[in-house]
PABA-108640 format. One record per residue (C-alpha): residue number from 1; x, y, z; chain. Coordinates in Angstrom, 1 decimal, always signed. Example, Ala and Ser with C-alpha at 12.3 -4.5 7.8 and 13.67 -1.06 7.14 Angstrom:
REM residues 2
{resi:1	px:+12.3	py:-4.5	pz:+7.8	chain:A}
{resi:2	px:+13.7	py:-1.1	pz:+7.1	chain:A}
REM end
This chain:
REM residues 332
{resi:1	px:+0.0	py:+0.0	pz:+0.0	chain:A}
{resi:2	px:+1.4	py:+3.4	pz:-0.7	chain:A}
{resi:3	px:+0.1	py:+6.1	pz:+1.5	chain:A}
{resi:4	px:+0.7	py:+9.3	pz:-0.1	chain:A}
{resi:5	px:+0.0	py:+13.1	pz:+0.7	chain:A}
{resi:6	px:+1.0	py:+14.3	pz:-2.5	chain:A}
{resi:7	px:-0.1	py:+12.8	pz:-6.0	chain:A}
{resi:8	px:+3.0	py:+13.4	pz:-8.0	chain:A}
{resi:9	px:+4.1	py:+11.0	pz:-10.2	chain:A}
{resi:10	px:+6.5	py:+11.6	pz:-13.3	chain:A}
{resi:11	px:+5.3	py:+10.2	pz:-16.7	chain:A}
{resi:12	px:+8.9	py:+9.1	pz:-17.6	chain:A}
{resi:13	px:+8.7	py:+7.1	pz:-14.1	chain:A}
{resi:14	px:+5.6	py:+5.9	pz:-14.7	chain:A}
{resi:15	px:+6.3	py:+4.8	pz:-19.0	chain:A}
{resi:16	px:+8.9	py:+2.6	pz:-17.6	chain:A}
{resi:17	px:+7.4	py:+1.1	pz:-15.4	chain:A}
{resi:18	px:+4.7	py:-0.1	pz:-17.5	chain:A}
{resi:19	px:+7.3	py:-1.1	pz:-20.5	chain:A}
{resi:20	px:+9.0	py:-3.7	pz:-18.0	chain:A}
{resi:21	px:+5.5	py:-5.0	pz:-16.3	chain:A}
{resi:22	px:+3.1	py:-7.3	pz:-18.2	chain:A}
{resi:23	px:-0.7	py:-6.5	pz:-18.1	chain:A}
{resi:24	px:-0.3	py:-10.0	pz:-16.9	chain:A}
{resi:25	px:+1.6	py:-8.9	pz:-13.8	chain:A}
{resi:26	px:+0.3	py:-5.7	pz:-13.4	chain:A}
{resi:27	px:-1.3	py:-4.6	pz:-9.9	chain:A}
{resi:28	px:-4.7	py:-3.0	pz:-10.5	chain:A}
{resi:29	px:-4.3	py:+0.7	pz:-8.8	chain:A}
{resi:30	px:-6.9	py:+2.0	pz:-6.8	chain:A}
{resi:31	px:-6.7	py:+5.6	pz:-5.8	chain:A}
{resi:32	px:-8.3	py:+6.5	pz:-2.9	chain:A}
{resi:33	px:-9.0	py:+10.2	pz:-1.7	chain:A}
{resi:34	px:-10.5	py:+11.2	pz:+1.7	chain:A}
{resi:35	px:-9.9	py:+14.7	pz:+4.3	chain:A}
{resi:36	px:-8.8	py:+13.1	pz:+7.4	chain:A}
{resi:37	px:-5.9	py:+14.2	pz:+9.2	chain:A}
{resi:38	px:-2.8	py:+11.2	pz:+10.0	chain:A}
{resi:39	px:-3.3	py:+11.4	pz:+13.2	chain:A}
{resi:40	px:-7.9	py:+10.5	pz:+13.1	chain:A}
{resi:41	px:-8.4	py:+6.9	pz:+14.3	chain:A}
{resi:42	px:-10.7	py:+6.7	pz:+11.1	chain:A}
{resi:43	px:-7.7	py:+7.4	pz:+8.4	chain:A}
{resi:44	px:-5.9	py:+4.8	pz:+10.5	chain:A}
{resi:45	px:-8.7	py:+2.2	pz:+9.9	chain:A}
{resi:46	px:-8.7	py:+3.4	pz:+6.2	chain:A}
{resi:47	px:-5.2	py:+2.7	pz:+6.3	chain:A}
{resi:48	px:-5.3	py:-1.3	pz:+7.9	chain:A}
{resi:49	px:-8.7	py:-1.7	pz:+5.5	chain:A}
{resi:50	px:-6.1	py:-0.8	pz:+2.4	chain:A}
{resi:51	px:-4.0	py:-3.3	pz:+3.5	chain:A}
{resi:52	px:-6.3	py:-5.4	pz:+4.3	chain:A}
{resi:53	px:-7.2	py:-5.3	pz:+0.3	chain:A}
{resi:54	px:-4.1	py:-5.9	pz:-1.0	chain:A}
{resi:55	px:-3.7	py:-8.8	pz:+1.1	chain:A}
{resi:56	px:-6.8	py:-10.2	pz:+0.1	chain:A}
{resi:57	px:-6.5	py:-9.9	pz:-3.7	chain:A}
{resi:58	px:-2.6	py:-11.6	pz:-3.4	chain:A}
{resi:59	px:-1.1	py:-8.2	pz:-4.7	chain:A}
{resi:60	px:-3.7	py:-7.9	pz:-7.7	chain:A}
{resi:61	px:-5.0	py:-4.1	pz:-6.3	chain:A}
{resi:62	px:-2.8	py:-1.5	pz:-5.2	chain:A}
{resi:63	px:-4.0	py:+0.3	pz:-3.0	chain:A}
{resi:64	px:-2.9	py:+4.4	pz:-2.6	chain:A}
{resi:65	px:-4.7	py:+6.4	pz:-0.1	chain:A}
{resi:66	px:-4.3	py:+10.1	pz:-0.1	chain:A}
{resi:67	px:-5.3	py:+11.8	pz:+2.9	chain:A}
{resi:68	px:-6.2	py:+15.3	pz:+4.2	chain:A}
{resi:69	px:-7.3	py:+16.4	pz:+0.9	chain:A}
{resi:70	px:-4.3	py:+15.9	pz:-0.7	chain:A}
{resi:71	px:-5.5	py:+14.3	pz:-4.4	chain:A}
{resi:72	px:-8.8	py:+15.5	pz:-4.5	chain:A}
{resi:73	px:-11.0	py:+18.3	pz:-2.2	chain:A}
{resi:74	px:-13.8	py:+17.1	pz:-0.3	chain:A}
{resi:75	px:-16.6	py:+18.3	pz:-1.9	chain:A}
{resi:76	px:-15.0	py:+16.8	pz:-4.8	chain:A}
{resi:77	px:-14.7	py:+13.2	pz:-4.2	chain:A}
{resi:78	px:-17.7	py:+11.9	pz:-4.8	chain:A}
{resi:79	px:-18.0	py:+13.6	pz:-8.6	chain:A}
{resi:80	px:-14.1	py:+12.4	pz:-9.6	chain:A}
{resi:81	px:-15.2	py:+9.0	pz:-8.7	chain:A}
{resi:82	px:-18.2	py:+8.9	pz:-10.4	chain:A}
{resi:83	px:-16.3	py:+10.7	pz:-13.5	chain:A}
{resi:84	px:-13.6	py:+8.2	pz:-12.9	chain:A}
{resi:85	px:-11.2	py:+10.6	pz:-12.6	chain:A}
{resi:86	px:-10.2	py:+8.5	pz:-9.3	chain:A}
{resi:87	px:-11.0	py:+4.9	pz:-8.2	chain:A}
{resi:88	px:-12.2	py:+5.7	pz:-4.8	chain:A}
{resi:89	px:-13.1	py:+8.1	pz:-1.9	chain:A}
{resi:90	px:-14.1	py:+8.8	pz:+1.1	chain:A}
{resi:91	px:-17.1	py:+11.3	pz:+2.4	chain:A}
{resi:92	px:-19.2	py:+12.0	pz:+5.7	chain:A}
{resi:93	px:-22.4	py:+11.6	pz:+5.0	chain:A}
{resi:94	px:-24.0	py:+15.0	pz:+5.7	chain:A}
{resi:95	px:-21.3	py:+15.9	pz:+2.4	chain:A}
{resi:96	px:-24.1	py:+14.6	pz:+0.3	chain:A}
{resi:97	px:-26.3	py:+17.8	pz:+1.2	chain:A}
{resi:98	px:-29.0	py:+18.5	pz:-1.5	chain:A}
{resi:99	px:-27.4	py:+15.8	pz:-4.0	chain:A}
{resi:100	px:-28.8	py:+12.7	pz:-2.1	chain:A}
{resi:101	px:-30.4	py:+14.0	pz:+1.5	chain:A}
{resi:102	px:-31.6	py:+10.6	pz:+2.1	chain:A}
{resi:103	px:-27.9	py:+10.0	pz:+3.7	chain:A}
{resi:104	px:-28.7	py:+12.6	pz:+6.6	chain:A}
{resi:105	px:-31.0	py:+10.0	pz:+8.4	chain:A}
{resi:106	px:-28.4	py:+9.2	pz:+11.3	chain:A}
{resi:107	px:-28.1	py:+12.9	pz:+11.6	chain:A}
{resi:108	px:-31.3	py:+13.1	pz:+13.3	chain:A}
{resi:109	px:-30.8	py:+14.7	pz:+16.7	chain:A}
{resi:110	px:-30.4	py:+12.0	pz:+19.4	chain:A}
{resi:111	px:-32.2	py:+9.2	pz:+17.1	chain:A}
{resi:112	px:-29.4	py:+7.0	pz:+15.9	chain:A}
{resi:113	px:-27.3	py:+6.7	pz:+18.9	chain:A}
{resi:114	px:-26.9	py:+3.1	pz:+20.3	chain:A}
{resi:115	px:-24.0	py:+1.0	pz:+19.8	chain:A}
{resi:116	px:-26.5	py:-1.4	pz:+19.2	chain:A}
{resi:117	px:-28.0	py:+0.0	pz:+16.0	chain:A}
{resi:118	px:-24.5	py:+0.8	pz:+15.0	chain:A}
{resi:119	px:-23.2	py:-2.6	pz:+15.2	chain:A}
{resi:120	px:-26.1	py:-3.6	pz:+13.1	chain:A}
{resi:121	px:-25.5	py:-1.3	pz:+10.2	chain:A}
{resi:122	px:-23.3	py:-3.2	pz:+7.9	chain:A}
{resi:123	px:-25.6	py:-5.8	pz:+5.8	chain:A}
{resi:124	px:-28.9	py:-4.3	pz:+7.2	chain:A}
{resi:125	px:-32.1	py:-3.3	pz:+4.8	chain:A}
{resi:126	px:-30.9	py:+0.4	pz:+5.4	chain:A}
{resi:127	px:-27.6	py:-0.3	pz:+4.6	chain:A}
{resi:128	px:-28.4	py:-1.5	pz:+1.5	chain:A}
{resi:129	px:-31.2	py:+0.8	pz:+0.5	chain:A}
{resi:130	px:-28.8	py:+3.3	pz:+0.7	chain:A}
{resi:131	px:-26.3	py:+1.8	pz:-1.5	chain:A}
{resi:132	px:-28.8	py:+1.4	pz:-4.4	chain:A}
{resi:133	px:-29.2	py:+5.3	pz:-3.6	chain:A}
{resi:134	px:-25.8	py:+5.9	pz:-4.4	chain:A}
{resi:135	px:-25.2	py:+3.8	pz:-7.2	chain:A}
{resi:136	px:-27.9	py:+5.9	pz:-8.6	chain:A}
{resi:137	px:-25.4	py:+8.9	pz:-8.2	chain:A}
{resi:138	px:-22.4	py:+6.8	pz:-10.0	chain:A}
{resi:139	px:-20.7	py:+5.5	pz:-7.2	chain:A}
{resi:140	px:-20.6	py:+2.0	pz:-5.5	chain:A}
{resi:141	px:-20.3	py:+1.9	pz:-1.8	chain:A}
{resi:142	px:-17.4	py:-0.4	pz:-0.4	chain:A}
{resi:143	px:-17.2	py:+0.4	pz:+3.1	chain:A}
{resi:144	px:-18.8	py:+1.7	pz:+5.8	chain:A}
{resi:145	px:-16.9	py:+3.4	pz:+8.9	chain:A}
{resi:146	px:-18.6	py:+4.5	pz:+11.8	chain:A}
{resi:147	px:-16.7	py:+7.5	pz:+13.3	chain:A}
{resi:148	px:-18.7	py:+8.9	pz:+16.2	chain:A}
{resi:149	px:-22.3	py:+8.9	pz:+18.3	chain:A}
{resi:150	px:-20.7	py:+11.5	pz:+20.6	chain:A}
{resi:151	px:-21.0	py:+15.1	pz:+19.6	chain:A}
{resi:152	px:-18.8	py:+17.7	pz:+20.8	chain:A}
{resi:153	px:-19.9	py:+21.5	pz:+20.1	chain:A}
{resi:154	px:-17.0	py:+24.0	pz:+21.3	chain:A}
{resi:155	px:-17.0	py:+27.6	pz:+22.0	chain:A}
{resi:156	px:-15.0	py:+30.2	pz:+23.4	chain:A}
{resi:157	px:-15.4	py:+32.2	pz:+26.2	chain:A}
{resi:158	px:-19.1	py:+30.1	pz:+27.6	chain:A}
{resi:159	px:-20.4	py:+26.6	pz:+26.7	chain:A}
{resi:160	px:-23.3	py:+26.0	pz:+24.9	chain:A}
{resi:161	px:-25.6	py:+23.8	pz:+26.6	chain:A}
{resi:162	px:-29.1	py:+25.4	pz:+26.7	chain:A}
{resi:163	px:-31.0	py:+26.6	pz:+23.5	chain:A}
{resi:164	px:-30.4	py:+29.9	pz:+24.7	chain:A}
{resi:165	px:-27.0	py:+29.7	pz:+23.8	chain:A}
{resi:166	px:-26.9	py:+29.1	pz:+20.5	chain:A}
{resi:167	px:-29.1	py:+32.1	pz:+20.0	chain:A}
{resi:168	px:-26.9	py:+34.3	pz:+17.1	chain:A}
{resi:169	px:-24.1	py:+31.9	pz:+17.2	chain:A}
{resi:170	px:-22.3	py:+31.6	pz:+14.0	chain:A}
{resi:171	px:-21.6	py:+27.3	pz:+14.2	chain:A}
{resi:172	px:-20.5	py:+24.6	pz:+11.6	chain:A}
{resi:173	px:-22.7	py:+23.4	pz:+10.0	chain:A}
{resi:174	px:-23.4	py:+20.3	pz:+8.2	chain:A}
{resi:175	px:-26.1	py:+20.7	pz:+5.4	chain:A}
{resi:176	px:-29.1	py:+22.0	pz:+5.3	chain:A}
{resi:177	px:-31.5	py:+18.8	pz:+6.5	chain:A}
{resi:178	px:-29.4	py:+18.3	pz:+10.0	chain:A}
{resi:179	px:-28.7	py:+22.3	pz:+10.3	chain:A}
{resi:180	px:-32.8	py:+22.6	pz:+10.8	chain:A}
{resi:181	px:-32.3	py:+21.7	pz:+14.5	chain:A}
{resi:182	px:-29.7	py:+24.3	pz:+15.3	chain:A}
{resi:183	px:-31.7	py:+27.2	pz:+13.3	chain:A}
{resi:184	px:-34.7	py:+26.4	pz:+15.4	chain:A}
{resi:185	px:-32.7	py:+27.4	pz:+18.5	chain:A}
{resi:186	px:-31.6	py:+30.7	pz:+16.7	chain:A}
{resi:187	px:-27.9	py:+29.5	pz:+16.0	chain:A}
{resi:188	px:-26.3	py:+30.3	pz:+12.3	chain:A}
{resi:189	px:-25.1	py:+27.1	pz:+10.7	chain:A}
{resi:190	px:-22.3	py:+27.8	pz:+8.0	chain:A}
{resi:191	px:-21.6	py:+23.9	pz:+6.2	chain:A}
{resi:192	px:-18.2	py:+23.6	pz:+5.4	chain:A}
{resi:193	px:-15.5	py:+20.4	pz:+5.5	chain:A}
{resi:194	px:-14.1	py:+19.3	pz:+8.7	chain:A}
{resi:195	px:-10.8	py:+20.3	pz:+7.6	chain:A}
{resi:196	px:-11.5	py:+24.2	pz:+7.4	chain:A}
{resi:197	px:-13.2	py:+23.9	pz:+11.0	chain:A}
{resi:198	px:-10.2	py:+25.1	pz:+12.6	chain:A}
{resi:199	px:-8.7	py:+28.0	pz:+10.3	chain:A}
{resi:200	px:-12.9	py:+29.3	pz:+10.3	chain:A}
{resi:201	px:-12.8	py:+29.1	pz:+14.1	chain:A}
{resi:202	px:-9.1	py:+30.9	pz:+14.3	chain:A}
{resi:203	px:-9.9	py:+33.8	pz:+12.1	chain:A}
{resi:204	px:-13.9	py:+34.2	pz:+13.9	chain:A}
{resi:205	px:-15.7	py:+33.0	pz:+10.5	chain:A}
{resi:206	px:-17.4	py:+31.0	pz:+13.0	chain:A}
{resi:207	px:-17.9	py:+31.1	pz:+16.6	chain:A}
{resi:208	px:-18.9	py:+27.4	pz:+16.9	chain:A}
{resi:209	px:-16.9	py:+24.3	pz:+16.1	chain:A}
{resi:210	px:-19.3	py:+21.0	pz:+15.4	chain:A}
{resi:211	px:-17.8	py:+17.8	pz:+15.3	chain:A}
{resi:212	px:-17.0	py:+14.2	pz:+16.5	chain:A}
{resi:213	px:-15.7	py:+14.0	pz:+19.9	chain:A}
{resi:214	px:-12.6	py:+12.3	pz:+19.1	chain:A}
{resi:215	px:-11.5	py:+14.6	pz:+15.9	chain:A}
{resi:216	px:-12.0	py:+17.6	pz:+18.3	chain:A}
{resi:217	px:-8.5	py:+16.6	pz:+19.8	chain:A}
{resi:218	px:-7.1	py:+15.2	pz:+16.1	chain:A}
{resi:219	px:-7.6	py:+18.6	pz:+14.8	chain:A}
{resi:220	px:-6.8	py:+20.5	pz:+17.3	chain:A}
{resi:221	px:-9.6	py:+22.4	pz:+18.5	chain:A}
{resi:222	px:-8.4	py:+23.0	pz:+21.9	chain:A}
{resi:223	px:-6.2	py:+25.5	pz:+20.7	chain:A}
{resi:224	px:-8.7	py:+28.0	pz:+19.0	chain:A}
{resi:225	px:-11.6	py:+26.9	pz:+21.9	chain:A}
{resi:226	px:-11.8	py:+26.6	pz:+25.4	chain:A}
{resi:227	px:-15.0	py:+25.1	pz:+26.2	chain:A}
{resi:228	px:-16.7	py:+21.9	pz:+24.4	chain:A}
{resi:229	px:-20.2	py:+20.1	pz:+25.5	chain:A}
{resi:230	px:-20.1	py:+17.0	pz:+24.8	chain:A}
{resi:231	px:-23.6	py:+14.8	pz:+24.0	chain:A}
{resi:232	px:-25.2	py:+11.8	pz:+21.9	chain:A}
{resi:233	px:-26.5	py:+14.2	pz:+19.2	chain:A}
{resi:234	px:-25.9	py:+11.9	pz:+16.1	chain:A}
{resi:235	px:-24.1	py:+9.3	pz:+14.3	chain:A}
{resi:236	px:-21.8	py:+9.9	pz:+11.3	chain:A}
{resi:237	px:-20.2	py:+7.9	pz:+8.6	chain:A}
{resi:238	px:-17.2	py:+8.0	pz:+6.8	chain:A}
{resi:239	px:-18.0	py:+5.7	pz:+3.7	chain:A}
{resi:240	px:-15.7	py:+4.3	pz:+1.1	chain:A}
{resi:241	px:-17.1	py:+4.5	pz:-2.5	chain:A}
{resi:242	px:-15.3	py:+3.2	pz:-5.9	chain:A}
{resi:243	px:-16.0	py:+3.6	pz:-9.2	chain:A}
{resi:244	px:-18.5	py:+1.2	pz:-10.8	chain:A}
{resi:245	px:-16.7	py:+0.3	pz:-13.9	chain:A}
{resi:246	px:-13.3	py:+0.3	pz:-11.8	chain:A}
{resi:247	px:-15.2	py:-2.5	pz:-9.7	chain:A}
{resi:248	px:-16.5	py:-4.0	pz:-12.4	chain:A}
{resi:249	px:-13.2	py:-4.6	pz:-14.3	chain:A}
{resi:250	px:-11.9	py:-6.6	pz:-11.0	chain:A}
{resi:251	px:-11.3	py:-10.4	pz:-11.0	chain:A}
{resi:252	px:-13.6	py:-12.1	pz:-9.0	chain:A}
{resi:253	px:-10.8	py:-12.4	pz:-6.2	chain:A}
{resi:254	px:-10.6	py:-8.7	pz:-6.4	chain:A}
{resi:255	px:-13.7	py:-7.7	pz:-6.1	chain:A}
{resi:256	px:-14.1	py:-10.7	pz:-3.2	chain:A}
{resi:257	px:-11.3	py:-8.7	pz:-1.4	chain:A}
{resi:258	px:-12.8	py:-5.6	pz:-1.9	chain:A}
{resi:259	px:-15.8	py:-6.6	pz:-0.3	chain:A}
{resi:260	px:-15.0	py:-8.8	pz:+2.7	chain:A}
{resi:261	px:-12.4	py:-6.1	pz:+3.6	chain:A}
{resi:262	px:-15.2	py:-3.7	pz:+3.8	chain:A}
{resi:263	px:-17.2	py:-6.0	pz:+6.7	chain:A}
{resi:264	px:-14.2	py:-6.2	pz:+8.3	chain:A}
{resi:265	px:-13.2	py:-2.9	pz:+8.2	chain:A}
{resi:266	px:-16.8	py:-1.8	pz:+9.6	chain:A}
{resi:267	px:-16.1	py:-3.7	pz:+12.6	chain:A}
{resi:268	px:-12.6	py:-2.5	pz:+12.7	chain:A}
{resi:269	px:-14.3	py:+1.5	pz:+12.6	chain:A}
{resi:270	px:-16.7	py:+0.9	pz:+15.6	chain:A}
{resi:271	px:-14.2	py:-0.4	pz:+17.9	chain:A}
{resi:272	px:-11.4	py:+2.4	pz:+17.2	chain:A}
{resi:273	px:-14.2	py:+5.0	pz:+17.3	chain:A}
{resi:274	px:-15.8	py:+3.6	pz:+20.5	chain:A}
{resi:275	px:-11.8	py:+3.8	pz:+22.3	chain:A}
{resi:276	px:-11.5	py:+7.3	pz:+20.8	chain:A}
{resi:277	px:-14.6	py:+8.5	pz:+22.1	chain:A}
{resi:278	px:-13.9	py:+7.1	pz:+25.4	chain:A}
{resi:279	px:-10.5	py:+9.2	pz:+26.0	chain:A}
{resi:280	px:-11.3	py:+12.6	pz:+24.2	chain:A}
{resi:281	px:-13.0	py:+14.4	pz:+26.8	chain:A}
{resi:282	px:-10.1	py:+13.6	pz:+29.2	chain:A}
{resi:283	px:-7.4	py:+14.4	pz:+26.4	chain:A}
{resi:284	px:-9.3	py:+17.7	pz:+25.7	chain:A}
{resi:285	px:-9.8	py:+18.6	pz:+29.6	chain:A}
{resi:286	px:-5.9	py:+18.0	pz:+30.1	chain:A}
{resi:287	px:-5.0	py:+20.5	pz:+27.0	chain:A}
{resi:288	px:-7.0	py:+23.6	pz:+28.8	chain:A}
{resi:289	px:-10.7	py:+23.1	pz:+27.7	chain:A}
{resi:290	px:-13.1	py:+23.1	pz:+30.3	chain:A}
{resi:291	px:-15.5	py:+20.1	pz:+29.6	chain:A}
{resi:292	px:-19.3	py:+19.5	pz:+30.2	chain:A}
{resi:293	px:-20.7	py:+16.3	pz:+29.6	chain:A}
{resi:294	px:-24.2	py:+16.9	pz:+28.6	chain:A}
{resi:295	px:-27.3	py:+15.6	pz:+31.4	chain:A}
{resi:296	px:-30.3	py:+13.5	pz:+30.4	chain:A}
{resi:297	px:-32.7	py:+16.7	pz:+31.1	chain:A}
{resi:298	px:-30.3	py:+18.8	pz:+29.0	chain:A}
{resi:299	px:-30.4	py:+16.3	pz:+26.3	chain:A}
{resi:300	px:-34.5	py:+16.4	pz:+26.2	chain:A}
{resi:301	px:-34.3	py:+20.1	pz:+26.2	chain:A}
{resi:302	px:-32.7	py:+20.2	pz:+23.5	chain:A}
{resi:303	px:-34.3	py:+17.1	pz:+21.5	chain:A}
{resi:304	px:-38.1	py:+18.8	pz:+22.6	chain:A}
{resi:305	px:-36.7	py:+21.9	pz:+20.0	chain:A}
{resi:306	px:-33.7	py:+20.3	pz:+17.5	chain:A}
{resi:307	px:-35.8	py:+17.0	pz:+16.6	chain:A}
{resi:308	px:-39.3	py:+18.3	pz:+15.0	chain:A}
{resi:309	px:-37.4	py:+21.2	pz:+13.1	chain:A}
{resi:310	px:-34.9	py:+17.6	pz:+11.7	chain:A}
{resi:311	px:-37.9	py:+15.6	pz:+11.0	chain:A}
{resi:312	px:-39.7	py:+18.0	pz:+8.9	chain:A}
{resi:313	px:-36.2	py:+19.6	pz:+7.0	chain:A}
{resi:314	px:-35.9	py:+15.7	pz:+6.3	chain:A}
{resi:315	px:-39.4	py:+14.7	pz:+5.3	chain:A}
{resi:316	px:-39.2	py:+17.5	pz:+2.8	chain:A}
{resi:317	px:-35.9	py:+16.8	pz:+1.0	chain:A}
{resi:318	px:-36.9	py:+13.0	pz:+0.9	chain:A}
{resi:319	px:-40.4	py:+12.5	pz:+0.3	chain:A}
{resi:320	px:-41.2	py:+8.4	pz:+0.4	chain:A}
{resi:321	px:-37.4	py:+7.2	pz:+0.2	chain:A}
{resi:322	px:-37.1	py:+9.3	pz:+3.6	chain:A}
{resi:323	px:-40.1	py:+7.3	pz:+5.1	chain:A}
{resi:324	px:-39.3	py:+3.9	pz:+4.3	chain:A}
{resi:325	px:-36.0	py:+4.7	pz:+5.8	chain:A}
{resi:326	px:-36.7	py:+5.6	pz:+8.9	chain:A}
{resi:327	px:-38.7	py:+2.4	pz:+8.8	chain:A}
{resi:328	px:-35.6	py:+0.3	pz:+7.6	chain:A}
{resi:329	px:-33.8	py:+2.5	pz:+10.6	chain:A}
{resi:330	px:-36.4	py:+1.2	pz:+13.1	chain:A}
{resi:331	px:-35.6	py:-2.5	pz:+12.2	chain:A}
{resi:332	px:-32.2	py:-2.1	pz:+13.6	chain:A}
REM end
């Protein structure tokens, strides 16, 4: 596997190495873009599931990841795969947005929280309802990677725990289907990529930082915040996609790879996500921030508000798909 930040690679380099390799012989390349930062216990399970490939197929796919946006921007990834400018990516799934809003549904505040439901994702009817969605969009889903059911919002200068609070706070946003929750409590959701979270919050674009637990101490956050709240306010996915016709062109050991290393990958995700949650609130209280672990009455304060304003943002962008998810979502 080569794990690269940079995607430079010379055509004279590259002309010999295909004038002394045999298509025979030749590894299959699979170029794999996605925004996490080295350090994110996510990019290190999308590193061991890249291995994990290549051992599989007996060195048929090569497998080069290239993290923290270094081949291809976020909001990018899913169109150069489908274009088949690039093999594969990875996205959260709020960075579907308007394009398919069906893949907001863990998003719901405080709705898709158990580790329970979680470890029943991979396989299930939703599962795979949603990966007929996607293939609709010119991708096919490989891989799904739970990274957090714990939320932290941080701030500067107070916490935000009530729905006072957020009243005229400028906050990351996600999209507009799970930013209907924090507009109903008067807050200003701005969507933008995980990575910009930090220089936004440095330079007062936003006052508000939004975000997994555990990738509130990956990138950082400590340093441009000094108060987080921490609280089961939804589940997100980082999901692996690939080209159809990419997959398609795959021996049936390479494809056989490709997809047993994405169930084991899934179970790999919850189990680095579930120790990373478990540590960040300590890590973040020992680098300055002051840390409040959200209460069960705060929690249905906030639901009572965040939840109907969610459930109708979400009936409207989905129509029937969004129903009979939510009833593929109750199965779990």
């Amino acid at each position: 596997m080569k794990k690269l930040l940079a995607f430079a690679v010379g055509l004279g380099a590259l002309t010999g190495v295909m004038s002394t390799t045999t298509a025979a012989t030749a590894a299959t390349e699979m170029r794999c873009s996605h925004q996490l930062p080295p350090a994110h216990h996510i990019a290190k399970v999308i590193d061991r599931w890249a291995a994990e490939i290549e051992t599989l197929s007996g060195g048929e796919i090569d497998v080069q990841i290239f993290g923290a946006n270094s081949l291809t921007p976020a909001k990018q990834n899913a169109i150069a795969v489908a274009k088949g400018d690039i093999d594969c990516a990875f996205s959260i799934n709020p960075q579907w947005g308007k394009t398919l809003p069906i893949m907001n549904v863990t998003l719901g505040p405080f709705a898709v929280s158990s580790l329970d439901a979680l470890q029943k994702w991979e396989g299930s009817e939703a599962a795979k309802f949603l990966e007929e969605k996607l293939l609709t969009k010119g991708v096919k889903n490989a891989v799904w990677l739970f990274t957090t059911r714990s939320t932290a919002i941080t701030s500067k200068g107070s916490p935000l725990i009530k729905p006072s609070d957020f009243e005229g706070v400028k906050i990351r946003g996600l999209g507009p289907v799970p930013d209907a929750g924090f507009i109903a409590m008067g807050a200003v959701p701005s969507a933008m990529s995980g990575s910009k979270v930090y220089q936004a919050l440095s330079t007062g674009v936003i006052d508000a930082g939004l975000t997994d637990v555990s990738a509130a101490v990956s990138r950082k956050y400590f340093e441009v915040q000094d108060h987080v709240t921490v609280l089961p306010l939804f589940s997100i996915y980082f999901h692996g996609y690939v080209n159809p016709k990419w997959y398609d062109g795959l021996t049936d050991k390479g494809k056989a790879a490709v997809d047993e290393a994405g169930v084991k990958a899934a179970k790999w995700a919850i189990e680095a996500s579930e120790e990373s949650a478990s540590n960040a609130p300590e890590q973040l209280a020992e680098k300055g921030m002051k840390v409040h672990i959200a209460t069960d009455a705060e929690i249905d304060v906030l639901k009572g508000i965040m939840s109907p304003a969610f459930d109708k943002s979400f009936g409207e962008a989905t129509g029937d798909d969004g129903k009979k998810l939510l009833e593929l979502i109750n199965k779990l």
